[in-house]
C-alpha positions as semicolon CSV with decimal commas, in nm:
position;residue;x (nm);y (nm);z (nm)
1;X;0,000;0,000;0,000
2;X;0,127;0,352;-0,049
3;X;0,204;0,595;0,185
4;X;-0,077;0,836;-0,029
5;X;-0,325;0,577;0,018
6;X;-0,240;0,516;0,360
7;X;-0,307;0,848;0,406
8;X;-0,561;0,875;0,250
9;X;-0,728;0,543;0,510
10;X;-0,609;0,690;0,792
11;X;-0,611;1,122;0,781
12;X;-0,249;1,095;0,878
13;X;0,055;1,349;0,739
14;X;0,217;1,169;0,512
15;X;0,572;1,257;0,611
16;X;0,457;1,141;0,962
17;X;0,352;0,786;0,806
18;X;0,679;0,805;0,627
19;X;0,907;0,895;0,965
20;X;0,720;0,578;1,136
21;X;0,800;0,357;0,825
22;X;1,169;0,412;0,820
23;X;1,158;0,376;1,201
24;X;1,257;0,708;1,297
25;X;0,947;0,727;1,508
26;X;0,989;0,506;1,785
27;X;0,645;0,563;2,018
28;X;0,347;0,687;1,891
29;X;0,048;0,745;2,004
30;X;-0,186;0,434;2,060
31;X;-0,505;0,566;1,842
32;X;-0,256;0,652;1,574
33;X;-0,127;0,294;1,613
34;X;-0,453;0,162;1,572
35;X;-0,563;0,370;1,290
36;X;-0,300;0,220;1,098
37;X;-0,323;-0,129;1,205
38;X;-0,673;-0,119;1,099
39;X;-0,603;0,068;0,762
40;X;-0,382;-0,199;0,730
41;X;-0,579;-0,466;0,881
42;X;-0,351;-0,589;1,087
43;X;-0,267;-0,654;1,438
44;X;-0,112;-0,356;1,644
45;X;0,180;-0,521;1,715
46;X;0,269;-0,634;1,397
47;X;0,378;-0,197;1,315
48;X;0,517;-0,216;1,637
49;X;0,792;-0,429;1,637
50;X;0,666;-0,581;1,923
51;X;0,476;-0,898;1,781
52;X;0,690;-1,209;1,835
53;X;0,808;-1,394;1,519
């Protein structure tokens, strides 16, 4: 998915979404989190780095 479309899903900056993706964002906000987990329909911890592989 692009970061335009993600946008788009989510009302998020895109440079923000972009920060997060290259990890440069280490903690944001939980509702954010969860916006894009379910834009992405995924699991919050899979964007989080903290879901176990």
């Amino acid at each position: 998915m692009s970061l335009r479309t993600l946008q788009q899903l989510t009302g998020l900056d895109r440079g923000y979404l972009s920060r997060m993706e290259r990890g440069l964002i280490c903690r944001s906000a939980d509702h954010r989190v969860r916006t894009i987990a379910d834009a992405l329909q995924v699991k919050p911890a899979a964007i989080t780095q903290e879901e176990k592989t």
